[in-house]
Backbone bond lengths (Angstrom), bond angles and torsions (degrees), N, CA, C in turn:
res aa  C-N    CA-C-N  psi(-1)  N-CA   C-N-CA  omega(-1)  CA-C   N-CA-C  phi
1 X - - - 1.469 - - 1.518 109.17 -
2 X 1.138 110.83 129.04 1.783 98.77 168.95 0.929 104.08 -104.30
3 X 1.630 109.66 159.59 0.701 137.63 -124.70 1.827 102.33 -157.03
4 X 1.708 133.15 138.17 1.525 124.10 169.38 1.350 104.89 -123.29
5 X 0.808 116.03 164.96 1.653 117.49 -149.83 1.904 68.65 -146.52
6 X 1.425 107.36 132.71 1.424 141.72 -177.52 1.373 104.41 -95.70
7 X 1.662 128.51 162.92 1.298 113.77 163.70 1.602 116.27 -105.36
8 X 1.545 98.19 39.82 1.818 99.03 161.23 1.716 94.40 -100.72
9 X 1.286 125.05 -10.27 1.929 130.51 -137.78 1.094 116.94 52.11
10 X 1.413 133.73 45.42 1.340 126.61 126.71 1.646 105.32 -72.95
11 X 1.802 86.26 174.88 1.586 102.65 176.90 1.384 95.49 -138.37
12 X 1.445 88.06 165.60 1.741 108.91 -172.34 1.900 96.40 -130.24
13 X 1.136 102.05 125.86 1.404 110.23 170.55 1.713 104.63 -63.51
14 X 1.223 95.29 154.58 1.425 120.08 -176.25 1.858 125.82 -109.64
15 X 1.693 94.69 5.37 1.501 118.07 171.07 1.503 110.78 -143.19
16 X 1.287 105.12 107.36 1.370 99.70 177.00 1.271 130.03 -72.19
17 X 1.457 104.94 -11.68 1.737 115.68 163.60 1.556 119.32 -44.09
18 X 1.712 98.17 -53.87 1.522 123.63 -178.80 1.586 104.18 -35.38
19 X 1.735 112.36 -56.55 1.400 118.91 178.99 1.172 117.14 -45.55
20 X 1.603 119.59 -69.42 0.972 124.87 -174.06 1.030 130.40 -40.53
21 X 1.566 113.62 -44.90 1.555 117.15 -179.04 1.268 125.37 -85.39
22 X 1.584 114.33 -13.16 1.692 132.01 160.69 1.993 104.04 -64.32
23 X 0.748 130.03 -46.29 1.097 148.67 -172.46 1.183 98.87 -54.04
24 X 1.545 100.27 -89.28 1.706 101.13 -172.74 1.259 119.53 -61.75
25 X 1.468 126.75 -9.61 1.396 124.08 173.34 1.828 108.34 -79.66
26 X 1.491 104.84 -18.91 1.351 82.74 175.46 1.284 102.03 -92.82
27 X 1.279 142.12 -32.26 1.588 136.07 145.34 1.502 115.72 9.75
28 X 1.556 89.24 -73.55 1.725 89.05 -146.66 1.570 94.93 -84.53
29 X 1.454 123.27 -21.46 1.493 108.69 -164.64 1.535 104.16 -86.58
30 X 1.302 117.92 -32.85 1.964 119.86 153.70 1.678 106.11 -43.30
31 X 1.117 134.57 -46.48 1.289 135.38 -174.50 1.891 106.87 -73.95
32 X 0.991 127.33 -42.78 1.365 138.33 179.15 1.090 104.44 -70.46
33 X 1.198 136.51 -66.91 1.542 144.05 166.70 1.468 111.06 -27.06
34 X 0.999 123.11 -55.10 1.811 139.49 -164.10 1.782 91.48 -106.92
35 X 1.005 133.66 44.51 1.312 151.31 171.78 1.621 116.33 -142.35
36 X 1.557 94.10 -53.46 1.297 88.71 155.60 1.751 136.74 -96.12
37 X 1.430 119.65 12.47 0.664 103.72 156.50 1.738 118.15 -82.66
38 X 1.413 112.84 -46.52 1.351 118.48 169.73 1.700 112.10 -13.85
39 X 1.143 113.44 -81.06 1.536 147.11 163.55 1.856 98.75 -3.42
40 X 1.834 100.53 -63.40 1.353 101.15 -164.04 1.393 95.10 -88.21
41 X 1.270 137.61 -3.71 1.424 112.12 178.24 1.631 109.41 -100.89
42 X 1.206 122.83 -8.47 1.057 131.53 -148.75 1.676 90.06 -97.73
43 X 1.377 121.78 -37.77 1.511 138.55 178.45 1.515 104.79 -57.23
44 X 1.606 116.83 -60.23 1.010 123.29 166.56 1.946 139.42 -61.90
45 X 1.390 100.47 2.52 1.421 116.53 -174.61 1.394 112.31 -63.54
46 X 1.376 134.18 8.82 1.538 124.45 -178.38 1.725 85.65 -121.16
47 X 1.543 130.57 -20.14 1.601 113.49 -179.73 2.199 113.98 -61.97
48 X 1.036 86.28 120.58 2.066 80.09 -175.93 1.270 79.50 -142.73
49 X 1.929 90.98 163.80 1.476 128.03 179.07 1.769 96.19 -78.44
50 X 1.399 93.48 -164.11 1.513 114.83 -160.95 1.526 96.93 -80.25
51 X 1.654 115.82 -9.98 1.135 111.77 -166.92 1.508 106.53 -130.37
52 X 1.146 106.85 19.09 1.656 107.22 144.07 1.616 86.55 101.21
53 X 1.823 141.07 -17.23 1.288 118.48 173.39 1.555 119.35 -84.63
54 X 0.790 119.83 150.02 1.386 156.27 135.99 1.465 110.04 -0.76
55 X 1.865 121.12 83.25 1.506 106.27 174.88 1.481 97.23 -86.33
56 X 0.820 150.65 -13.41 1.755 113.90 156.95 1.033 128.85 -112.04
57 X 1.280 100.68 139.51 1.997 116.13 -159.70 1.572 107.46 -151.04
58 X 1.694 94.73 155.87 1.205 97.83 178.42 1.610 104.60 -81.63
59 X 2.115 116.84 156.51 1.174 141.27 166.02 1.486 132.76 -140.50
60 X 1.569 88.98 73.23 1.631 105.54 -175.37 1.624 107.58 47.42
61 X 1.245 102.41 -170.69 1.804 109.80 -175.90 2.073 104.43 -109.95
62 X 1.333 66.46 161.87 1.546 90.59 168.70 1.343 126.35 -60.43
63 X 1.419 139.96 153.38 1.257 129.88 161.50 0.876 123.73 -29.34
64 X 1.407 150.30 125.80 1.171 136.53 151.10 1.831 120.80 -35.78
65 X 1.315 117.71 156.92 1.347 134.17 -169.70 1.489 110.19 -178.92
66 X 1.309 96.14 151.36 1.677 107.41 -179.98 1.429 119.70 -116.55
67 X 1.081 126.59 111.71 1.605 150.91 171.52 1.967 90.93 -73.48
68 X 1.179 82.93 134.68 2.057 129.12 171.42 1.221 93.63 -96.98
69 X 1.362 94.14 107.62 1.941 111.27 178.61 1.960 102.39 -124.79
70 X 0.755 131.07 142.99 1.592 119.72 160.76 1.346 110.84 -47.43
71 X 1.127 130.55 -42.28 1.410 110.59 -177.29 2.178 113.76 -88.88
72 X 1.449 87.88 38.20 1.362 99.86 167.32 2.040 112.13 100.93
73 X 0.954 111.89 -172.75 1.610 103.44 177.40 1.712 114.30 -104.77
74 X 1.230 108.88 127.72 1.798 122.49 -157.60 1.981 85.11 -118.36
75 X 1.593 84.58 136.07 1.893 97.56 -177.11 1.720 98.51 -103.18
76 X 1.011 92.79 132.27 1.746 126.92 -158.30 1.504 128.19 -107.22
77 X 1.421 112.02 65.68 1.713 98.59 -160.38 1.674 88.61 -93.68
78 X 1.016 99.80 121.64 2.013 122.96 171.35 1.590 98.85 -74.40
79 X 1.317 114.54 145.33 1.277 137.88 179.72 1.812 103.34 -93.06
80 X 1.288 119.60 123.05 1.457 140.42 -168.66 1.709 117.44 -94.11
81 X 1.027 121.51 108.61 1.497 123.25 -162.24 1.749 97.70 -107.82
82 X 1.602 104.13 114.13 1.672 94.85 169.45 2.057 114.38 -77.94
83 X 0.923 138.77 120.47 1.487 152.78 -140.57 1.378 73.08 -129.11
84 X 1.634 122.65 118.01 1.360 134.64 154.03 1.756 113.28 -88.28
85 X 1.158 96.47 -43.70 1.318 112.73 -159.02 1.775 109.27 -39.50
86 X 1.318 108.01 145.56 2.028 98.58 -171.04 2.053 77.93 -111.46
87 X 1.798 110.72 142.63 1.173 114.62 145.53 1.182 129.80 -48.50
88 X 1.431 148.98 111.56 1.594 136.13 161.41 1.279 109.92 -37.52
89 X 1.233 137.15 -69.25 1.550 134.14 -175.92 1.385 113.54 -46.74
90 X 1.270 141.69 -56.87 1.321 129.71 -151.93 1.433 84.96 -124.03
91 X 1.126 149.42 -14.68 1.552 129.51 -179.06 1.667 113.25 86.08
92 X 1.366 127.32 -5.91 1.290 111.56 176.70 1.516 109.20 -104.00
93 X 1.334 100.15 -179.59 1.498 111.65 -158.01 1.685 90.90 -84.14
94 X 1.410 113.17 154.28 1.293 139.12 172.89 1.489 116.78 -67.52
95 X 0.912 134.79 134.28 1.521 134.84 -147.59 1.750 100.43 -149.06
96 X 1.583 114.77 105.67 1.410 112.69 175.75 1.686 110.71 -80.74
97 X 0.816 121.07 161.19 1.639 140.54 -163.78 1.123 122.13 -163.04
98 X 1.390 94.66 113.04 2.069 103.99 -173.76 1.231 93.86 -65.61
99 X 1.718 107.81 153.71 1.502 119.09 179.42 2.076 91.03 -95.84
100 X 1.252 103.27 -21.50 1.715 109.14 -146.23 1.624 89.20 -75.57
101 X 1.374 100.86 -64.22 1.766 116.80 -170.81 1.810 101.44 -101.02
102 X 1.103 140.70 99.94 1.160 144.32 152.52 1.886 105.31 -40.08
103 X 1.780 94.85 134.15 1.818 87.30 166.47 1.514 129.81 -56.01
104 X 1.188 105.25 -27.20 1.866 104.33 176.85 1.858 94.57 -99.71
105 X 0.933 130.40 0.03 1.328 103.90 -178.25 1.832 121.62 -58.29
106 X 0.788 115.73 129.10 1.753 107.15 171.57 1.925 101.66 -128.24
107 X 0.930 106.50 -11.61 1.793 106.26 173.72 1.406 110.78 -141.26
108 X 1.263 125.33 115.89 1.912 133.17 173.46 1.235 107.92 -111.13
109 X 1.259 91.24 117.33 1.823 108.46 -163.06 1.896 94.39 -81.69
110 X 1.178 114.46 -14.85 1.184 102.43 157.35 1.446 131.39 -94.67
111 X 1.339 124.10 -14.68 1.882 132.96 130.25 1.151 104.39 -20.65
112 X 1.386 115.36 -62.52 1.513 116.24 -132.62 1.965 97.62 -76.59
113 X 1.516 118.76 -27.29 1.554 145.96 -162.66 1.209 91.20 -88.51
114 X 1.554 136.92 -25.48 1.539 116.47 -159.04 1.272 114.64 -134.74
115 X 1.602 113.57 -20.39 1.282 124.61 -162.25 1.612 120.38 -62.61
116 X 1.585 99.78 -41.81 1.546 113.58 -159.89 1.603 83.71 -75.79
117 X 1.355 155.07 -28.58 1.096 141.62 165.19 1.420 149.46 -86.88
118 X 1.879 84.55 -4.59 1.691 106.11 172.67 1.147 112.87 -66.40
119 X 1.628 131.46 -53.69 1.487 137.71 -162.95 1.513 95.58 -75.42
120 X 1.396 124.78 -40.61 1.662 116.89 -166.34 1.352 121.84 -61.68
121 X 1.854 99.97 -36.36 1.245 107.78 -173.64 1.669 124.32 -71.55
122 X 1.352 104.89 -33.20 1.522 134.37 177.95 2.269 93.26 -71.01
123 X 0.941 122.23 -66.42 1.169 127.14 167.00 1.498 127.52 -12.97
124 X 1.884 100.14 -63.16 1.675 123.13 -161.15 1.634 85.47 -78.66
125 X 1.167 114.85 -41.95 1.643 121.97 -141.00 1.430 122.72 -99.68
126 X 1.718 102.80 -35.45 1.471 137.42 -173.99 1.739 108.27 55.75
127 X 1.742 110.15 23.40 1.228 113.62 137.53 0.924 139.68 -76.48
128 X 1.192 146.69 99.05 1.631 150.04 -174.24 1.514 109.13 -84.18
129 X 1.355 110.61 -32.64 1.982 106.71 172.16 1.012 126.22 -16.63
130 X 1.264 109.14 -57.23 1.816 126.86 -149.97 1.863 87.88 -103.29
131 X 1.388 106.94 -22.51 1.615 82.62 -174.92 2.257 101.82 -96.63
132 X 1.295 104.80 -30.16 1.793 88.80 154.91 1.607 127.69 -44.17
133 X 1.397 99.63 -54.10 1.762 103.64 -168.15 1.676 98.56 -67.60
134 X 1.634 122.97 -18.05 1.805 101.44 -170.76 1.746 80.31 -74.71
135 X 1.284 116.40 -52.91 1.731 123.07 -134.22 1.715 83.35 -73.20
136 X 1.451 146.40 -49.21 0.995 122.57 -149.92 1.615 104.98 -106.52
137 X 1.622 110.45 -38.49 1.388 104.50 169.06 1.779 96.28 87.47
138 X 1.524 94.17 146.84 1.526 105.23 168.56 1.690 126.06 -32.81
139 X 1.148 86.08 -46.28 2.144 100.97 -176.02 1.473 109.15 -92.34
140 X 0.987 147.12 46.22 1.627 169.62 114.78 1.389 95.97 -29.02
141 X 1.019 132.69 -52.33 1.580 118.37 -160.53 1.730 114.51 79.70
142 X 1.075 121.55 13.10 1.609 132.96 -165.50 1.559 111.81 -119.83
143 X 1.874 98.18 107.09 1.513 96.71 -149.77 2.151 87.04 -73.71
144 X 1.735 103.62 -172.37 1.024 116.90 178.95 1.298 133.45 -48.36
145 X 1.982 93.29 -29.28 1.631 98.67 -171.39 1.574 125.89 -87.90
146 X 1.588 86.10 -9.77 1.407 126.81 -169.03 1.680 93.63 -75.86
147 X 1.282 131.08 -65.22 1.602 129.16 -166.35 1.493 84.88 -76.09
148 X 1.477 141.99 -44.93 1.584 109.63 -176.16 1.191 125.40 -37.99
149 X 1.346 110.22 -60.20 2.052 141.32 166.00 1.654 90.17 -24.21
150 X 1.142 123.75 -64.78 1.497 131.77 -160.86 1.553 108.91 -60.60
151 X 1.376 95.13 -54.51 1.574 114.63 -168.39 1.712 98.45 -67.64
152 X 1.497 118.65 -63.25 1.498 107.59 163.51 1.529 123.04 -11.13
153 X 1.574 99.65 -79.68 1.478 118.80 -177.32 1.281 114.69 -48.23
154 X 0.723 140.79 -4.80 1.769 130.00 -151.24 1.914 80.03 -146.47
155 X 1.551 142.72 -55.90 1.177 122.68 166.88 1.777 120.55 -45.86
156 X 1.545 115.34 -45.43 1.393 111.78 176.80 1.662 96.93 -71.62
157 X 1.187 147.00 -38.09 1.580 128.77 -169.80 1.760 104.59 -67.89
158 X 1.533 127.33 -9.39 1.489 143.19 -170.58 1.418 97.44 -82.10
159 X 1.656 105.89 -58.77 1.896 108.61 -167.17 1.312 91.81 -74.07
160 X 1.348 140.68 -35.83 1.434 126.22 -162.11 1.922 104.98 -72.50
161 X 1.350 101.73 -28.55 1.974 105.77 -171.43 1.788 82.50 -76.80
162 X 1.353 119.82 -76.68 1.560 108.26 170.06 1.156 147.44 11.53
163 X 1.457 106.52 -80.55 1.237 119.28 166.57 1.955 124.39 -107.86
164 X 1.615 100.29 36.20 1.160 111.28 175.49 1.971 112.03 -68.61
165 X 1.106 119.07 168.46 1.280 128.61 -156.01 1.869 95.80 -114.71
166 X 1.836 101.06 113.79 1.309 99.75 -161.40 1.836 101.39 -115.01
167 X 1.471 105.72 22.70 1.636 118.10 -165.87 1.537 110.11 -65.70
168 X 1.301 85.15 -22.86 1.763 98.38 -167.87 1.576 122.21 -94.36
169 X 1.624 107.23 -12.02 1.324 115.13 179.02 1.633 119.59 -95.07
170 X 0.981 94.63 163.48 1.955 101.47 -157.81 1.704 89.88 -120.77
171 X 1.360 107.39 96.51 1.345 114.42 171.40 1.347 113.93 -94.51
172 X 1.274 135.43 148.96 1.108 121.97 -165.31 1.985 102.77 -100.52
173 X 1.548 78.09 -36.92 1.735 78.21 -178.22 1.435 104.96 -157.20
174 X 1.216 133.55 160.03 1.444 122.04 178.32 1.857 104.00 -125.57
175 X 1.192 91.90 160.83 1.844 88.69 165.21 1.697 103.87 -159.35
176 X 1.548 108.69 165.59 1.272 125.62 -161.54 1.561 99.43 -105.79
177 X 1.874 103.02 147.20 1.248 90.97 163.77 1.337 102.60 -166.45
178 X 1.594 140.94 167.55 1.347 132.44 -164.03 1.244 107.75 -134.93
179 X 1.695 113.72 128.96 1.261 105.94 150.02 1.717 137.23 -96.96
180 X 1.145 131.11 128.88 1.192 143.05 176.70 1.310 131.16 -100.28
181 X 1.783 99.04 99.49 1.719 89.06 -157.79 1.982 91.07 -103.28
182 X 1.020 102.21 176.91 1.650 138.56 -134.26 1.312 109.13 -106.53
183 X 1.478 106.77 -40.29 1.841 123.73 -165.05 1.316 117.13 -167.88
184 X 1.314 91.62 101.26 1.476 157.20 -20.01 1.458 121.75 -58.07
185 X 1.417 128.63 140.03 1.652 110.95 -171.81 1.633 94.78 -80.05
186 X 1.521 75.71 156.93 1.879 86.01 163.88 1.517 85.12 171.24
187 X 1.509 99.10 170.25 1.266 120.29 -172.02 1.703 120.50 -36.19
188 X 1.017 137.95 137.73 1.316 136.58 -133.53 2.147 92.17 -114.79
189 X 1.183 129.42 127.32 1.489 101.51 160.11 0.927 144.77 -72.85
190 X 1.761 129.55 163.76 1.739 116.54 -165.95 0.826 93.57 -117.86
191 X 2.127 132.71 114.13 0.770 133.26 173.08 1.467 103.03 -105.52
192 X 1.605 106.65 155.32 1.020 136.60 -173.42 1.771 115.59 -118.95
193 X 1.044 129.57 80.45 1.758 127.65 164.91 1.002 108.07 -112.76
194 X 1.906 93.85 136.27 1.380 108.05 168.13 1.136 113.35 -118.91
195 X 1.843 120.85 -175.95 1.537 133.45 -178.24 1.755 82.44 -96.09
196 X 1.782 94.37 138.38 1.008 85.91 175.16 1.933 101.03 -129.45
197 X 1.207 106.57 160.36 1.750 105.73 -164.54 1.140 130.41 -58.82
198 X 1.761 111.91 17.96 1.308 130.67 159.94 1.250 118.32 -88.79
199 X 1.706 116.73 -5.28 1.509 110.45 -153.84 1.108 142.86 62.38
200 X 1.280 105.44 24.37 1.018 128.39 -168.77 1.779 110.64 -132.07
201 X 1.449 132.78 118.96 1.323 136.98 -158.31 1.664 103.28 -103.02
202 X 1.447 107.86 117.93 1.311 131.83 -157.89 1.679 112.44 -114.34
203 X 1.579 108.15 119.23 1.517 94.79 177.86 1.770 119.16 -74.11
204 X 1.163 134.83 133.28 1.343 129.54 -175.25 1.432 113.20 -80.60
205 X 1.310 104.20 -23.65 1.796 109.85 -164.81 1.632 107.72 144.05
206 X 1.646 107.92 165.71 1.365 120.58 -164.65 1.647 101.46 -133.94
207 X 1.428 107.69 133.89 1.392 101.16 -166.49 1.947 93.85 -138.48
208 X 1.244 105.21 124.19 1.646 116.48 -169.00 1.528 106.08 -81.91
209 X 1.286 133.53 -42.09 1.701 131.96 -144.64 1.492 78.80 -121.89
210 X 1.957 80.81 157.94 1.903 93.30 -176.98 1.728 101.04 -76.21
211 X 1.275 125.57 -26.59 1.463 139.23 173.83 1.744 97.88 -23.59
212 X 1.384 96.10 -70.21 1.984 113.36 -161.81 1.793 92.06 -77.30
213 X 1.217 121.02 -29.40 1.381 113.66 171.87 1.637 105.59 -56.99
214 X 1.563 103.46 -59.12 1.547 100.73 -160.33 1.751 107.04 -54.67
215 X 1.275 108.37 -33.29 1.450 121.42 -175.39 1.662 117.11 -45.02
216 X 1.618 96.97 -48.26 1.387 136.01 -171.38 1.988 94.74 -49.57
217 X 1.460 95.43 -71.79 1.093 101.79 172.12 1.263 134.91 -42.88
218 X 1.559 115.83 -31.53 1.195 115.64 -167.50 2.045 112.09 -79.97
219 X 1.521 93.48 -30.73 1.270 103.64 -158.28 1.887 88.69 -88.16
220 X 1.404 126.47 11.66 1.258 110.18 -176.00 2.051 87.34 -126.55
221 X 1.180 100.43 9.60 1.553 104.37 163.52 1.579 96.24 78.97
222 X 1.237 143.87 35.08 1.508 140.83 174.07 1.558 111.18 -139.18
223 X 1.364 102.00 114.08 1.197 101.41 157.42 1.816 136.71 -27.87
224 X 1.258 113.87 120.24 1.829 126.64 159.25 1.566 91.45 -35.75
225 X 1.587 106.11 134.43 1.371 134.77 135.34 0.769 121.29 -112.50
């Protein structure tokens, strides 16, 4: 990957794809995580002590840590559930456990198979369906009403980048470019990023049909090819 090395030593990626899909992967798996914890405490909301509170509750998050994803390493603070409850059989305390992110996990070889295409697809399309069921899969533990909630959220955060208000930004130049994926074919999206007068390279939006392409064109004064 290249890579520019700044003269504070930061770096600036050299694919803005790379961003995008680091980004939204830490997006959606912070959102899944804190979905499912919701889920398990919310199940448990009638278990109480002798005094009427609530042994399971939420307790802030976990350390932060960074998970090894293919689309690079995404920092991961897990949501922390205090579990009062004691087992009858063995006497120890009840212990919740993400099915999604394991506590030692730092690399999911099934992350690593799905990720770089979960955020893109949800992105081009502002379907998120098909990209919950690869990333979480049947055994998620995340009932139906639970991925709507998700799928909502993450479709309204799509129309809001969409139809965000770009009057105010100082682009220097823009250019076109397409992706064409493979499996299954179908119409490819027309993305559009520009440099924008921060120096900083900004996606504008994703446009699927030659219709919004030809449009594209028109409003940047160039003829459809």
């Amino acid at each position: 990957m290249l890579s520019v090395v700044n003269n504070d030593g930061t770096t600036e990626t050299g694919f803005l794809m790379d961003d995008i899909v680091r980004e939204g992967a830490r997006r959606m798996l912070a959102a899944a995580l804190e979905a499912e914890v919701n889920q398990y405490i919310a199940e448990l909301a009638d278990r109480r002590d002798e005094a009427g509170r609530r042994l399971v509750v939420r307790n802030g998050h976990h350390r932060e840590r960074t998970v090894t994803t293919a689309a690079g390493p995404v920092p991961v603070k897990a949501p922390r559930v205090n579990d009062k409850r004691v087992d009858a059989a063995t006497g120890e305390r009840e212990r919740f456990s993400s099915r999604i992110l394991a506590p030692w996990c730092r690399k999911s070889p099934k992350i690593s198979e799905v990720l770089p295409l979960l955020y893109l697809h949800g992105l081009s399309s502002g379907d998120f369906v098909p990209a919950m069921e690869q990333f979480l899969g049947s055994s998620a533990g995340l009932s139906p009403a639970t991925v709507t909630r998700l799928t909502k959220q993450w479709s309204d955060d799509h129309a809001v980048f969409q139809a965000r208000d770009l009057s105010e930004s100082d682009y220097v130049y823009v250019w076109a470019d397409g992706v064409h994926p493979q499996d299954p074919p179908r119409p490819g999206p027309f993305l559009r990023p520009g440099p924008h007068g921060s120096a900083h390279r900004r996606p504008q939006g994703a446009h699927r049909t030659r219709r919004r392409t030809a449009r594209v064109h028109r409003v940047l004064g160039r003829p459809a090819t």
